[in-house]
C-alpha positions in Angstrom: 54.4 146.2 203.2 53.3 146.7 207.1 54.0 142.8 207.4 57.1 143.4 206.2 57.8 146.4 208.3 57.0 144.4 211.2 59.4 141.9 210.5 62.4 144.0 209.9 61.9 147.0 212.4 63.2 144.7 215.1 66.3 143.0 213.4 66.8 147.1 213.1 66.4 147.9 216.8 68.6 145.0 218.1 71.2 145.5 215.7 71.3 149.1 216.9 71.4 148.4 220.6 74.3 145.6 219.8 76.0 148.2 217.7 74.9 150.7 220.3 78.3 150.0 222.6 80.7 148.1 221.0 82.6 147.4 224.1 79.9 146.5 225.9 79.2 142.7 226.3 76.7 141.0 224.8 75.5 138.4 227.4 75.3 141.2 230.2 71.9 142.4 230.2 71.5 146.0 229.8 71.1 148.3 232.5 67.3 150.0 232.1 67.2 153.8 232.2 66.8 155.0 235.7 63.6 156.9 236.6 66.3 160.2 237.6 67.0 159.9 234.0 63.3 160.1 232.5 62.7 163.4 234.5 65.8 164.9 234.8 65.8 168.5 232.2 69.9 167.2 232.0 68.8 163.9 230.3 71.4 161.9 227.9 71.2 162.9 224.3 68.3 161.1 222.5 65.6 162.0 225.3 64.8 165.0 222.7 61.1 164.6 224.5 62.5 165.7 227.9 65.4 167.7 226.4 63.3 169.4 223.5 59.9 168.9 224.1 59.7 172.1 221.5 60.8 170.7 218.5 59.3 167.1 219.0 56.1 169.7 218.8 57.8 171.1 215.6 58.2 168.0 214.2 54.8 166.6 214.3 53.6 169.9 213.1 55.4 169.6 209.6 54.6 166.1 209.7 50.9 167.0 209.8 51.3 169.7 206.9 52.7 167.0 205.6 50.3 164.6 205.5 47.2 167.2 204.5 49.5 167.8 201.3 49.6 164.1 200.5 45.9 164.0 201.2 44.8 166.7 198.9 44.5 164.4 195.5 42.7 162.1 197.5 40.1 164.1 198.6 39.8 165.9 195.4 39.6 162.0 193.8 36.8 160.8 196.5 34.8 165.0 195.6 35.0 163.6 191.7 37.4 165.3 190.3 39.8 163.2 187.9 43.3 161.9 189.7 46.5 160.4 188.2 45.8 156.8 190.3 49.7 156.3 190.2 50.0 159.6 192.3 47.3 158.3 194.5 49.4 155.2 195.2 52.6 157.3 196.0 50.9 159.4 198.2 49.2 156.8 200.2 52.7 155.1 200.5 53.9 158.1 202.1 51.3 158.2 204.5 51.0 154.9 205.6 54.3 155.0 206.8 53.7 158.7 207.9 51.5 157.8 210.2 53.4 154.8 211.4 55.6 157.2 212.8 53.4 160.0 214.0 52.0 158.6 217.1 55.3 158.6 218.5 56.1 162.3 218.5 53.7 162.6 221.4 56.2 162.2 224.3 53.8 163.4 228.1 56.3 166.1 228.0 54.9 167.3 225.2 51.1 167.6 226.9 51.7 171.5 226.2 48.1 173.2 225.5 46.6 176.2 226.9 43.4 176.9 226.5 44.3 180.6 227.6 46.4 181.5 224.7 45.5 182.6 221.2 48.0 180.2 220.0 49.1 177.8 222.2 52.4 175.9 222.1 50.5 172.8 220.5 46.8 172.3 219.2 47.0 168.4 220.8 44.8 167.9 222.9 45.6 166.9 226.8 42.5 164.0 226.0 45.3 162.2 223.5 47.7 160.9 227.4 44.1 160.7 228.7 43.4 158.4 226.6 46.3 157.3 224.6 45.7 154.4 223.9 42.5 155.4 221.7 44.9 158.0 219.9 46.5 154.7 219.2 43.8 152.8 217.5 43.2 155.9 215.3 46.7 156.3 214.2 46.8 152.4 213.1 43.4 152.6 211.5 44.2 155.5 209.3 47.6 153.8 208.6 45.9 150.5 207.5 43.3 152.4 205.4 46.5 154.4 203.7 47.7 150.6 203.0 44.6 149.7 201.3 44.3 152.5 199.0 48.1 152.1 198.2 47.2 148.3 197.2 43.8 149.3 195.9 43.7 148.8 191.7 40.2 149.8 190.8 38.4 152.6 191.1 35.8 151.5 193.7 38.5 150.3 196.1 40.4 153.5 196.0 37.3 155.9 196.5 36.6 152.9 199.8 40.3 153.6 201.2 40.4 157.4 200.5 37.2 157.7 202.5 38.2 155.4 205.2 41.5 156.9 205.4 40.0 160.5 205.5 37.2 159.3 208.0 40.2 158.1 210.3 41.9 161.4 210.1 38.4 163.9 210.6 38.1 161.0 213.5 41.2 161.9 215.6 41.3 165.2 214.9 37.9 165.8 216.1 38.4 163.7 219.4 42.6 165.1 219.9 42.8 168.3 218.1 41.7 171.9 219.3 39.3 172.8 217.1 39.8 176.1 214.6 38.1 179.0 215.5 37.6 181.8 213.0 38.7 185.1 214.1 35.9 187.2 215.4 35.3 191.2 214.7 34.8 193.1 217.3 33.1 196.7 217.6 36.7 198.2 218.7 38.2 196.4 215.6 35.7 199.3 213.3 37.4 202.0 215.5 41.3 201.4 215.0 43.2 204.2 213.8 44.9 202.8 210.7 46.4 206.1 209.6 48.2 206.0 212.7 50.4 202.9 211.8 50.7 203.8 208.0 53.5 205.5 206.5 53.4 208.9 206.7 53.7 210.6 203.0 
C-alpha cells in the first residue's frame, strides 16, 4: 500500500497545482513563495502554520488521541489478551497512514513549549526542529511497522509488528515529548478551606 501511495501522491500534487490556476499557463514556471510571505502573520490562506500555528497544534493533538485509541487492541493483543485479528488489521491501516501524515503538523512556528507553564501550549518538544530529521526516521519507522502488522497473517508476525510499532512510538515520545508528571501534594494542599467554596445549605 505505501508503494502505492508513493506513486499516486504526486500525480495528486501536480494535478492540483495545474488545477491550482486555471488561467495560468502551463509552460511558465511558477513563481516560488517569497521569503516576506513565509514570515509575514498576513500570509495567503493555506500557510495555516504561520496563520494558525494554534490549531495545527490542535490538530496533531486529536491525531495523537487518535492513534493511542487505535493502539489499544494492539497492546492488549501483544499483553495476551485475545484480539479480533481483523480489528487489528483495520487499526494498523489507520495508523500507517496516520502517521504518514503526522510528521507534517509540525510547522517551526509551531516550536511552542514552555517549560514554565503547568500546561503549555504543546507537549513537543523544541529537540523535534533540533533535530528533525530524527523525528523523521521515527515517524517512517512506526509507519512501516503499522504496514507490517496490517499485512501480518499469523499470530507471531502480528505480536513482531505490534511491538515494533509500539517500540517506535515509546521511542519518539521519549526523545520529542514532555514527559507526564503526576501532580504532587503539597503540605498547603492538607490546609485548604473546602467549606469555603462549597455550597452553603
Amino acid at each position: 500500500m505505501r508503494r502505492r501511495n508513493v506513486l499516486v501522491l504526486p500525480a495528486i500534487v501536480a494535478a492540483v497545482v495545474a488545477c491550482s490556476d486555471p488561467s495560468a499557463d502551463q509552460n511558465e514556471p511558477r513563481a516560488e513563495p517569497t521569503a516576506d510571505a513565509l514570515v509575514s502573520p498576513n500570509a495567503e490562506p493555506g500557510w495555516t502554520g504561520l496563520t494558525e500555528p494554534g490549531e495545527v497544534i490542535e490538530a496533531r493533538r486529536v491525531l495523537m488521541i487518535e492513534a493511542e485509541r487505535l493502539m489499544k487492541p494492539i497492546d492488549s493483543f501483544l499483553v495476551g489478551e485475545p484480539a479480533d485479528a481483523a480489528l487489528l488489521h483495520e487499526n494498523a491501516t489507520s495508523l500507517e497512514a496516520l502517521l504518514l501524515a503526522l510528521p507534517h503538523l509540525f510547522p517551526p512556528t509551531t516550536n511552542l513549549f514552555d517549560p514554565n507553564a503547568h500546561d503549555p501550549p504543546t507537549t513537543a518538544l523544541p529537540t523535534i526542529w533540533q533535530r528533525f530529521p530524527a523525528f523523521l526516521t521515527f515517524a517512517e519507522s512506526a509507519e512501516r511497522a503499522a504496514a507490517a502488522l496490517r499485512d501480518a497473517n499469523d499470530t507471531e508476525a502480528v505480536s513482531a509488528a505490534g511491538a515494533r510499532l509500539r517500540g517506535a512510538c515509546d521511542a519518539c515520545h521519549a526523545s520529542f515529548m514532555k514527559p507526564y508528571t503526576p501532580p504532587q501534594t503539597r503540605p498547603e494542599d492538607f490546609e485548604f478551606d473546602f467549606e469555603s467554596v462549597l455550597p452553603k445549605e
